[in-house]
C-alpha positions as CSV (number, residue, x, y, z in Angstrom):
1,X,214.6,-3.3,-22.5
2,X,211.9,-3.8,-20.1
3,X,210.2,-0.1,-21.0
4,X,210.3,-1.2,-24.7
5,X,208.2,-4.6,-24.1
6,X,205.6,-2.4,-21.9
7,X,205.8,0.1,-24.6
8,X,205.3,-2.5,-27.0
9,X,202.5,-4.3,-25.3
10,X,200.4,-1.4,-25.0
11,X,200.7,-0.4,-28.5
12,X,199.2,-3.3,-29.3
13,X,196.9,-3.1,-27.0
14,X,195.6,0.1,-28.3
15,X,195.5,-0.7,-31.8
16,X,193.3,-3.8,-31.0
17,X,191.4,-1.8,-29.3
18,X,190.7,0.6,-31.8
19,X,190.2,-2.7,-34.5
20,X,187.1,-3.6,-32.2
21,X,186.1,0.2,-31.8
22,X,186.1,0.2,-35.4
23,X,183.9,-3.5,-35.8
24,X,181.5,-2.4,-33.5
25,X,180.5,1.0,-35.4
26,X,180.3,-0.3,-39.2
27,X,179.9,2.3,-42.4
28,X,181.4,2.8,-45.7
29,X,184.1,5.7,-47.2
30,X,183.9,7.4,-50.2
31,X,186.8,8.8,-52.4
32,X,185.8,10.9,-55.3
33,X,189.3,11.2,-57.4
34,X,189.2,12.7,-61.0
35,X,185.5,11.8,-61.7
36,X,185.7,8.2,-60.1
37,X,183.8,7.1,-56.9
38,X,185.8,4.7,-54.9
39,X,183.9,3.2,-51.8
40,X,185.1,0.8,-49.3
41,X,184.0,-0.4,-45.4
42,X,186.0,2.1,-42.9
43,X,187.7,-0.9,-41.2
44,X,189.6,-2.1,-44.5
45,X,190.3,1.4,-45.3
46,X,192.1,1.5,-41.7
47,X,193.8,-1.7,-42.2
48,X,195.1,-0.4,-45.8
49,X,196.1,2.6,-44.4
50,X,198.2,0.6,-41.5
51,X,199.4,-1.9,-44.1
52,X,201.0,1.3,-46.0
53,X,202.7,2.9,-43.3
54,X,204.7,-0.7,-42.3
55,X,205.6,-0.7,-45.8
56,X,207.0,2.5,-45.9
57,X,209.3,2.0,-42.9
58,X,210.6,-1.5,-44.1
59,X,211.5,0.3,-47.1
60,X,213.2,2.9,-45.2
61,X,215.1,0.3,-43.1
62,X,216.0,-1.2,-46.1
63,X,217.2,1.5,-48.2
64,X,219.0,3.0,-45.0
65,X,220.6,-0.5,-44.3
66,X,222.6,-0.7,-47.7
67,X,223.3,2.7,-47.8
68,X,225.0,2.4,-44.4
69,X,226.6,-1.2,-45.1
70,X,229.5,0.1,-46.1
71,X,230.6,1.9,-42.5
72,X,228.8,-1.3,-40.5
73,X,231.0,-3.3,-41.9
74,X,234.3,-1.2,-41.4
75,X,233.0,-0.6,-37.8
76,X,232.6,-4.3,-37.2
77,X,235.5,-5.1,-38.1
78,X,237.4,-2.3,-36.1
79,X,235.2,-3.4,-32.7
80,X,236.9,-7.3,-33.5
81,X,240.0,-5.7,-34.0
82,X,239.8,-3.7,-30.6
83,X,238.6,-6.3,-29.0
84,X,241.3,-8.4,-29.7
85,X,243.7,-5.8,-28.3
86,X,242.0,-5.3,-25.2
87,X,242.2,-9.5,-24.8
88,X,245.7,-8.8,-25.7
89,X,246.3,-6.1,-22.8
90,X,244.0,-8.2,-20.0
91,X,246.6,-11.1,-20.6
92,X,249.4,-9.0,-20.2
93,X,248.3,-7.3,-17.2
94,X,247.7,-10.5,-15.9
95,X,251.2,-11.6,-16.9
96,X,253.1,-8.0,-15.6
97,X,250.9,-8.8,-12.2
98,X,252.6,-12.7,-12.1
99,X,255.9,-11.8,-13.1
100,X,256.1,-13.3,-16.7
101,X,258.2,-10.6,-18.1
102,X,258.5,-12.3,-21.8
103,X,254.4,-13.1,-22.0
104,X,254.1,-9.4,-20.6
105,X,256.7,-7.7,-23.0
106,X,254.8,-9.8,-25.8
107,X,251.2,-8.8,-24.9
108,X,252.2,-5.4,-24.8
109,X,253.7,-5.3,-28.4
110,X,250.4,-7.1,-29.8
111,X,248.2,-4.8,-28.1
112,X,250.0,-1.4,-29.7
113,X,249.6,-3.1,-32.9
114,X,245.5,-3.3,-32.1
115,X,244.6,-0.5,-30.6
116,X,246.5,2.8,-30.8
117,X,248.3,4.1,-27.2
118,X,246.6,7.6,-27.2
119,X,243.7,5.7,-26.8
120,X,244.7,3.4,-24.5
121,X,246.9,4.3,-22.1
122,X,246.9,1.1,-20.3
123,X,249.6,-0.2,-22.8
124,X,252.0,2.4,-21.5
125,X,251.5,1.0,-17.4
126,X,251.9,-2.4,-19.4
127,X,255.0,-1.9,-20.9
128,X,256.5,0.6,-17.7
129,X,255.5,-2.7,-15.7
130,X,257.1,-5.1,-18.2
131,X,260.6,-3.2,-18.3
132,X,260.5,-2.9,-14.1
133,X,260.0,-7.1,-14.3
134,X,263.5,-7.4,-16.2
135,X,265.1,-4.8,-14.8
136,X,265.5,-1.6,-17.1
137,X,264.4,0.9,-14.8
138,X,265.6,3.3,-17.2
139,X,263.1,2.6,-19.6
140,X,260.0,2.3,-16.8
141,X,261.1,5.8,-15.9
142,X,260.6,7.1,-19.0
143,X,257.5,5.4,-19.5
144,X,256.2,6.7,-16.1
145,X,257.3,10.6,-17.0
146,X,255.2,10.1,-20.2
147,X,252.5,9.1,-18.3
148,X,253.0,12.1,-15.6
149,X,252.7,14.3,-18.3
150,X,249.3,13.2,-19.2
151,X,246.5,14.8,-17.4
152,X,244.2,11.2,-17.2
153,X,247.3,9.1,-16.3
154,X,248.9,11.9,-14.3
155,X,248.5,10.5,-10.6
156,X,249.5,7.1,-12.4
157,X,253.1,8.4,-13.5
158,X,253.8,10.3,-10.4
159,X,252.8,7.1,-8.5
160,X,255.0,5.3,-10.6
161,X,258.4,7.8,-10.0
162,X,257.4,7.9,-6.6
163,X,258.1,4.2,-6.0
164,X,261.4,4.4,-8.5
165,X,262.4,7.1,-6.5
166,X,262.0,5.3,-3.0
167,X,264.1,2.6,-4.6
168,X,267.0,4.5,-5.5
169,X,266.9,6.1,-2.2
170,X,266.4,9.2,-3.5
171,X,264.2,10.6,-0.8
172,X,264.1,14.5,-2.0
173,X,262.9,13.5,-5.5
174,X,260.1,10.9,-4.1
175,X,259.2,13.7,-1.6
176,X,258.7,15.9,-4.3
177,X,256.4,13.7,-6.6
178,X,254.2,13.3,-3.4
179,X,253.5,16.6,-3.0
180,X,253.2,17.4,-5.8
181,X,250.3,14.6,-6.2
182,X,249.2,15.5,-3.0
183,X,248.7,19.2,-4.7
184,X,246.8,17.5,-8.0
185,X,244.9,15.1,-6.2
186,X,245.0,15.3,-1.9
187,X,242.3,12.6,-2.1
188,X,245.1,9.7,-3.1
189,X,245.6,7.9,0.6
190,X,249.5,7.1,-0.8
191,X,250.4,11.0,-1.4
192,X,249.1,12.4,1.3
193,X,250.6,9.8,3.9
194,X,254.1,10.1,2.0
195,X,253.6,13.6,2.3
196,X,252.4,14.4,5.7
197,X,255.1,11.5,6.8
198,X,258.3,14.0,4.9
199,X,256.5,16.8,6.4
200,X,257.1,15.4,10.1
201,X,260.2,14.0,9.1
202,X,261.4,17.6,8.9
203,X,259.4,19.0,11.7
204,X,257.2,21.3,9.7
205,X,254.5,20.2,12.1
206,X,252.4,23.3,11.3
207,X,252.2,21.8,7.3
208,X,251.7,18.7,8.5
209,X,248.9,19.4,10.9
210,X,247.2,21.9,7.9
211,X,247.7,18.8,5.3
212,X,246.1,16.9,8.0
213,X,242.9,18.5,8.5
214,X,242.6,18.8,4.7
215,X,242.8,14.9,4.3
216,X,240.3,14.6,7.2
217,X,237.6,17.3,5.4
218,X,238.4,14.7,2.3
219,X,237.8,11.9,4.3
220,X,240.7,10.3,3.2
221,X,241.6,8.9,6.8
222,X,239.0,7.4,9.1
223,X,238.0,10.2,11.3
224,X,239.5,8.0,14.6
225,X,242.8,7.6,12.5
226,X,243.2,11.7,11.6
227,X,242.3,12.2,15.4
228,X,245.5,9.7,16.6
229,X,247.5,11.5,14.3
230,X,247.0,14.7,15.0
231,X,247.1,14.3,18.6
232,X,250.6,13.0,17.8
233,X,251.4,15.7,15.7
234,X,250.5,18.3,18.4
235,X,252.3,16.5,20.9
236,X,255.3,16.8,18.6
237,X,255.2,20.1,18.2
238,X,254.6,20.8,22.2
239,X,258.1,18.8,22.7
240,X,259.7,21.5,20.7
241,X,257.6,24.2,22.5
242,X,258.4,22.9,26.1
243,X,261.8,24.6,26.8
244,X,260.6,27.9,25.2
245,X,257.2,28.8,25.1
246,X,255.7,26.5,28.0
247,X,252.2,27.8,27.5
248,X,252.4,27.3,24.0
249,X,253.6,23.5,24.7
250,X,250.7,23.4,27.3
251,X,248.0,24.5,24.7
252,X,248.8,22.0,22.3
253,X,249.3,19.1,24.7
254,X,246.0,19.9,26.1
255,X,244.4,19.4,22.7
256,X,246.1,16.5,22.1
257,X,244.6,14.8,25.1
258,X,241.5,16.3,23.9
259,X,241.7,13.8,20.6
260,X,243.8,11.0,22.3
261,X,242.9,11.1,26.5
262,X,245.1,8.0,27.0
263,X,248.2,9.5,25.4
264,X,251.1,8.8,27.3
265,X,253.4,11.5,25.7
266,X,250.7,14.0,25.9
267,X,249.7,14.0,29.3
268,X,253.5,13.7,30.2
269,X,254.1,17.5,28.2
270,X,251.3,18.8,29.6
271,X,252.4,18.1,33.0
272,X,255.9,19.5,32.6
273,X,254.7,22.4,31.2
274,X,251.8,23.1,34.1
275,X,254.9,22.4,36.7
276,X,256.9,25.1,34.5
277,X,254.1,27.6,34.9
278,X,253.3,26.7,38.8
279,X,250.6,24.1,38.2
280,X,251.4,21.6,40.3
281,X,247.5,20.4,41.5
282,X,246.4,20.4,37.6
283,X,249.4,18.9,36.4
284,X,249.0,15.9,39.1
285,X,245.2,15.9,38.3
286,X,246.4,15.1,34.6
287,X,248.8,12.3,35.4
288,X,246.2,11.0,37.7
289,X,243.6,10.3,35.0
290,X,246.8,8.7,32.7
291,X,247.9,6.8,35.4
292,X,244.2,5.4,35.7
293,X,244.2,4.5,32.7
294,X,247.5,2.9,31.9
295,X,249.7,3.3,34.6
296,X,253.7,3.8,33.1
297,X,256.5,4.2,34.8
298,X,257.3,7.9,33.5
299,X,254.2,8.9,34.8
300,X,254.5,7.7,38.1
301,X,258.3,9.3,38.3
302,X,257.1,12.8,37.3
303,X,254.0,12.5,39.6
304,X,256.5,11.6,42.0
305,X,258.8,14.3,41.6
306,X,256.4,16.9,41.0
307,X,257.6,19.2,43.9
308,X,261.2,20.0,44.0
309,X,261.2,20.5,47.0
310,X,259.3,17.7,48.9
311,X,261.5,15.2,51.1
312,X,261.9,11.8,50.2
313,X,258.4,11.2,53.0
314,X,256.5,13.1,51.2
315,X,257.7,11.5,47.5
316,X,256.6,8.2,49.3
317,X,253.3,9.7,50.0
318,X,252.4,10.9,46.6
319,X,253.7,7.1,45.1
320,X,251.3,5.3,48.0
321,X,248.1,7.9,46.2
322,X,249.5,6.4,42.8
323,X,249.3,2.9,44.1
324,X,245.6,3.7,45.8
325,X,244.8,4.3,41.8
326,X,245.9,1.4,40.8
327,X,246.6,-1.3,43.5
328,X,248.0,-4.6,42.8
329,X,249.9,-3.6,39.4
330,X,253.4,-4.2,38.8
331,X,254.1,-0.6,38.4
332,X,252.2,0.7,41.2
333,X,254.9,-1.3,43.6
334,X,257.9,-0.4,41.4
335,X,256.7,3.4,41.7
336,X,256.3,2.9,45.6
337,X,259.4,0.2,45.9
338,X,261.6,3.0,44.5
339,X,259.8,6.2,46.9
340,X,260.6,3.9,49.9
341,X,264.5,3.1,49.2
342,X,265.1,7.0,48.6
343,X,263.7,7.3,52.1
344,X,265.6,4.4,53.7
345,X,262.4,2.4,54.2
346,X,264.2,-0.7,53.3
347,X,261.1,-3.3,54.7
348,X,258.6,-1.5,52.8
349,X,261.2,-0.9,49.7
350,X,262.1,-4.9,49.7
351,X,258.3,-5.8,50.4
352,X,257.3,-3.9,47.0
353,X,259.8,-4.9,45.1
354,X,259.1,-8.7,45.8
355,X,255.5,-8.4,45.5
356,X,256.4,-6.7,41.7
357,X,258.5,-9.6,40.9
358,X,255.9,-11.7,42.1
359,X,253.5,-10.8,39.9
360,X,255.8,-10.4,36.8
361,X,260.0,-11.0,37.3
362,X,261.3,-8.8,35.1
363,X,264.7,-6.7,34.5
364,X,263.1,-3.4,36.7
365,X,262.2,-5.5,40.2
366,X,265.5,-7.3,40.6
367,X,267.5,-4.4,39.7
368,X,265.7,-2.5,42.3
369,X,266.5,-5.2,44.7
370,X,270.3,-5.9,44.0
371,X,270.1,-1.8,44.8
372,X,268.0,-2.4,48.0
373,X,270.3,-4.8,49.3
374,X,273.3,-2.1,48.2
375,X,271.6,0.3,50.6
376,X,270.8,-1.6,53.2
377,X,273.4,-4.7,53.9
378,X,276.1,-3.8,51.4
379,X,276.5,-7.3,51.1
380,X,278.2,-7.9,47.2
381,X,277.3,-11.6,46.8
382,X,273.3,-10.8,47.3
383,X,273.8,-8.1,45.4
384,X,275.4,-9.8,42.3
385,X,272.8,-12.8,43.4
386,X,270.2,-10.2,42.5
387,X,271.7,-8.5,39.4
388,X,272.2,-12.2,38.0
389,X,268.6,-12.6,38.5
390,X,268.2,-9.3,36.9
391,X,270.4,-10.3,33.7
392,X,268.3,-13.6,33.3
393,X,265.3,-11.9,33.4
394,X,262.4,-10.4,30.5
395,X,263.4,-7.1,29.7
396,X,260.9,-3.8,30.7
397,X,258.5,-2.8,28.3
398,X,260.2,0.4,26.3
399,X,259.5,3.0,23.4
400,X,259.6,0.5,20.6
401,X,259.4,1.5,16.9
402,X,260.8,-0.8,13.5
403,X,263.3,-2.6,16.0
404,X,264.7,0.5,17.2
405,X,264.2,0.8,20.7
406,X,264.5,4.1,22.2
407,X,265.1,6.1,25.9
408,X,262.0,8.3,24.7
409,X,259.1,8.9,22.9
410,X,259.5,10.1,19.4
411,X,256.9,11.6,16.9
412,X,258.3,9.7,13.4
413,X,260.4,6.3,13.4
414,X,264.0,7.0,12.6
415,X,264.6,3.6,10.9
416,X,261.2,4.2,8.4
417,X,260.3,7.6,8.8
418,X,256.2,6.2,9.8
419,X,254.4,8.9,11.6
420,X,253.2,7.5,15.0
421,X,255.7,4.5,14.8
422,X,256.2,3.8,18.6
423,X,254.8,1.6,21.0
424,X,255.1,1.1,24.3
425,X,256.2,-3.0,24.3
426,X,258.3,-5.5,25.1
427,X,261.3,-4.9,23.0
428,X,262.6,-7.5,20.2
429,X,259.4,-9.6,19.5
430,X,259.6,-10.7,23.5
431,X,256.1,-12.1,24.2
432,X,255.5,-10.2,27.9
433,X,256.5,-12.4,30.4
434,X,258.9,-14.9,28.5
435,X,262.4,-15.0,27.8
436,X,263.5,-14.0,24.2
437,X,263.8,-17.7,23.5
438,X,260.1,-18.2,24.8
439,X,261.2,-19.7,28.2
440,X,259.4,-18.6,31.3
441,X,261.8,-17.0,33.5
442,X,262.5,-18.3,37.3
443,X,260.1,-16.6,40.3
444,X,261.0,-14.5,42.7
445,X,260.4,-17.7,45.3
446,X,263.5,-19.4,43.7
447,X,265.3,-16.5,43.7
448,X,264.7,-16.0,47.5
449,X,265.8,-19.6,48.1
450,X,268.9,-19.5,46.3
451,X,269.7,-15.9,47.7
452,X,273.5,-16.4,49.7
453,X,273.1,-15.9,53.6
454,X,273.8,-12.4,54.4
455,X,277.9,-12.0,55.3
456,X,278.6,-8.5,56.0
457,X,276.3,-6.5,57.7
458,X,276.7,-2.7,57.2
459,X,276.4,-0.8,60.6
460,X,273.4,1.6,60.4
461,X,274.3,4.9,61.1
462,X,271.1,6.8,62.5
463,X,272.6,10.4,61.6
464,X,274.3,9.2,58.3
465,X,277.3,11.5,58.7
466,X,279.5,10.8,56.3
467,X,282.6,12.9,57.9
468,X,282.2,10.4,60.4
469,X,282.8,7.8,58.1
470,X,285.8,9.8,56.4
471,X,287.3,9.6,59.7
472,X,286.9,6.1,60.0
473,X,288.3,5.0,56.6
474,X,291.9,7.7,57.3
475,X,291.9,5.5,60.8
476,X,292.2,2.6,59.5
477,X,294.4,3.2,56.3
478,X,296.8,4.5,58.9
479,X,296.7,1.6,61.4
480,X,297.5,-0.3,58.1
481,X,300.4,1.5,57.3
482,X,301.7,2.4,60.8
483,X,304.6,0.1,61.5
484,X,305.2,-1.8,64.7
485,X,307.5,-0.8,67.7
486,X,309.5,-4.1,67.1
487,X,310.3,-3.3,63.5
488,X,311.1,0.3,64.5
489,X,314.1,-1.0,66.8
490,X,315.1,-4.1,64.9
491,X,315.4,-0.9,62.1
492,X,318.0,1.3,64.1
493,X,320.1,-1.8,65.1
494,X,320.3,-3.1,61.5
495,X,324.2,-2.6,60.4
496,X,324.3,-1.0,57.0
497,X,321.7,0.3,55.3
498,X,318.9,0.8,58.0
499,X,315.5,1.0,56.7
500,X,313.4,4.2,56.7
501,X,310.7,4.0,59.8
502,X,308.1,6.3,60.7
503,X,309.1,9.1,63.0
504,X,308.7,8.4,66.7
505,X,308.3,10.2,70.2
506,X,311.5,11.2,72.4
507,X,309.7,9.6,75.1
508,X,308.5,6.4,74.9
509,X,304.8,5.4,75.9
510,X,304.4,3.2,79.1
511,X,303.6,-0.4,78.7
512,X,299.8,0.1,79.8
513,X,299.4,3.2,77.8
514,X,297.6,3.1,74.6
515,X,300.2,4.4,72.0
516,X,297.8,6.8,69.4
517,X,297.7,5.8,65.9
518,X,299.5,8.5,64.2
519,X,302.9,8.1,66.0
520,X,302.2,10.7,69.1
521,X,300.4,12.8,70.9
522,X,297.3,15.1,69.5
523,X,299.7,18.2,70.7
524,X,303.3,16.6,70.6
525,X,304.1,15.0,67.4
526,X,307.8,14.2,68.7
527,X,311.5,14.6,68.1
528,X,313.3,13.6,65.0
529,X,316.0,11.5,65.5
530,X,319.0,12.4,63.2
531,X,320.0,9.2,63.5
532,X,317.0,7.5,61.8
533,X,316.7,7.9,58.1
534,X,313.8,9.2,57.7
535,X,310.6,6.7,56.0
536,X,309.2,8.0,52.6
537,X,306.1,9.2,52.4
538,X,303.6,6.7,50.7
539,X,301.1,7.9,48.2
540,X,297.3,6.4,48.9
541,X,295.2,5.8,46.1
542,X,291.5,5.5,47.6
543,X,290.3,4.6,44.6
């Protein structure tokens, strides 16, 4: 509009220019035409001339605007008409988007009255939406396959089966109509999630790792987004690799921390598969660096236990280095706490531990004190004091995913099927450091107060033979059992039925000499008395 007013303006410009051109140089112009002179000033022959051609093309606009009248007036009345129908079709969009099923269902028949469906193929969405409101999925199905089978409303319809086909729970179908989108059209966000998400469900993770990087060279993911996911996805596949091709899983773990470097899963497979292949200093350099940056508590047992064949010193000395990391965190002392009880360092076991619950009381620290107590005193009323504690307590953060809590890391949620689903949380909605019911749970100085003073004390034994202790238990279930010299006579004077006694020496121990526990001598084990019925033998159960 604006180039036509310039336009415009300069035409008139130029044609008052050439007026004055014209005013400025006067003279006359002769026609000669069949013997007649006809003379006039140039600047009225110009204006004539000027005059003549506007003439001409108002009579041209003329002539062409009644011929055409005809086909305006058809055409204005068929733009009024489609008008109307597209009014029609906004309301009942509007109406299908609210829920008004009967205003939809209604706007839908007007519109295919006003305009024509294969022109418009809005009114089929309207209607498919319409017959989902009240119900006849039938119908929307039908609806949606006619639009599948057009190539503009294509991605539309399969959309559209997709979701009808998640509803019925038919997973198989709706996989299908997603990859098969995904195939038409791998730009649509909704395919190629649904897709890559089926994919991983059925641990094709080389598909889903190739559908990945096609989304990501379509940008259809943020590029930090494709980089989490496939870090996941080669994770997932390393898991599968680890018990048969370790260097395999190590490869793809590696990468994985390549896109993800705080990856808990990752760096955990990595490690396993390094210790597999005799990589111990690499594999602890890995958990190191994961440990720095979020320490967890399967790090810290698999940096731990990273040498079969260290002692329970030398276990303590690696979890110290972990807590050097990271000092004054929970699970730095948990990871040391735990190294110290497996090498009967009970002070340094029960100083962790306390400091842990200090800083957060949780399920993990009393537990790991109601079993330093086990160890150390034996005593069952601090240890039920403790696993109380433990019971009242915030449960330990765990692998959390749709409500489902799991033992383990998995790749897809089993409850939803979401790729990269877990989390490493407080489980059930529990805010971190509350109670389910948003309580703050007791410290570890109550706990100490109301601990029971210690009862039974459990003899160290510095060598920790247990054969000795074998020895001791058979001792003393015998000198249970073993009867007394009174009841053995008061047995063999009884009249009738005498009752059976354990079998005894011919000779009789002096009164200063210390009779032995099993009935006799070491080398003599004594003379039967026919006499004496003999006592049954009695079956022990230990346990």
């Amino acid at each position: 509009m604006l180039i036509r007013l310039v336009a415009f303006a300069l035409f008139v410009l130029f044609l008052a220019y050439g007026f004055s051109w014209l005013a400025d140089r006067p003279g006359d112009l002769s026609l000669i035409w069949e013997g007649q002179i006809y003379q006039t000033k140039l600047i009225v022959a110009a204006s004539a001339i000027i005059a003549l051609i506007a003439a001409v093309m108002i009579g041209w606009w003329f002539v062409r605007l009644v011929w055409t009248s005809p086909h305006s007036v058809t055409r204005y009345f068929r733009a009024r008409k489609r008008d109307r129908g597209y009014q029609a079709l906004s309301t009942g969009l509007i109406a299908a988007g609210a829920g008004n099923a009967a205003l939809a269902r209604k706007m839908a028949a007007r519109s295919r009255g006003l305009i024509r469906a294969d022109q418009e193929p809005l009114i089929n969405l309207l209607e498919a939406q319409a017959a989902l409101i009240e119900g006849r999925h039938d119908e929307a199905r039908a609806k949606f396959e006619a639009m599948a089978n057009d190539p503009e409303t294509r991605e539309l319809g399969l959309r559209g089966l997709y979701l009808e086909a998640r509803r019925l729970g038919a997973n198989e179908a709706a996989r299908q109509y997603a990859e098969k989108a995904a195939d038409n059209a791998p730009y649509l966000p909704w395919a190629a999630q649904a897709t890559l998400e089926y994919r991983s469900q059925a641990g094709h993770w080389d598909d889903a790792i190739r559908l990945l990087e096609q989304q990501k060279a379509a940008r259809v993911v943020e590029k930090a987004d494709a980089n989490r996911l496939h870090a996941v996805l080669l994770t997932a596949r390393a898991g599968e690799k680890l018990e048969s091709n370790p260097t395999g899983a190590r490869d793809d773990a590696l990468q994985a921390l390549k896109l993800a470097a705080d990856f808990i899963p990752a760096a955990l497979i990595a490690a396993k598969a390094l210790f597999r292949e005799g990589g111990v200093r690499k594999a602890a350099s890995i958990l190191e660096q994961s440990w720095k940056s979020a320490p967890h508590p399967e790090i810290g047992q698999a940096y731990v236990r990273a040498r079969s064949g260290d002692s329970t010193l030398d276990r303590l000395k690696r979890a110290e280095r972990l807590e050097g990391l990271r000092p004054n965190n929970v699970e730095s002392l948990l990871v040391v706490a735990q190294a110290a009880l497996d090498a009967q360092e009970f002070a340094k076991a029960r100083a962790k531990a306390e400091a842990a619950a200090r800083m957060q009381p949780r399920e993990s620290a009393f537990l790991l004190l109601a079993d330093i107590e086990e160890a150390e005193t034996g005593d069952q009323g601090r240890v039920r004091h403790w696993l109380a504690q433990a019971l009242k307590a915030p449960r330990d953060s765990a692998w959390v995913a749709d409500g489902f809590v799991s033992d383990k890391w998995l790749p897809v949620s089993p409850v939803t099927g979401r790729l990269d689903a877990f989390e490493w949380k407080a489980p059930f909605g529990q805010v971190e450091g509350r109670l389910e019911d948003g309580s703050v749970p007791a410290s570890i100085e109550t706990a100490l107060k109301t601990l029971p003073p210690l009862r039974d004390v459990r003899p160290e034994s510095p060598v920790n033979d247990h054969r000795i202790i074998e020895l001791e238990r058979a001792a003393t279930i015998a000198e249970a059992v073993r009867p007394t010299p009174a009841s053995v006579s008061a047995s063999a004077s009884a009249s009738a039925k005498p009752k059976p006694v354990e079998p005894v020496s011919d000779k009789a121990p002096a009164s200063g000499e210390a009779k032995p526990f099993f009935g006799g001598r070491p080398d003599d084990p004594g003379v039967r008395d026919p006499r004496v019925e003999q006592e049954p033998k009695t079956r022990l159960r230990l346990f």
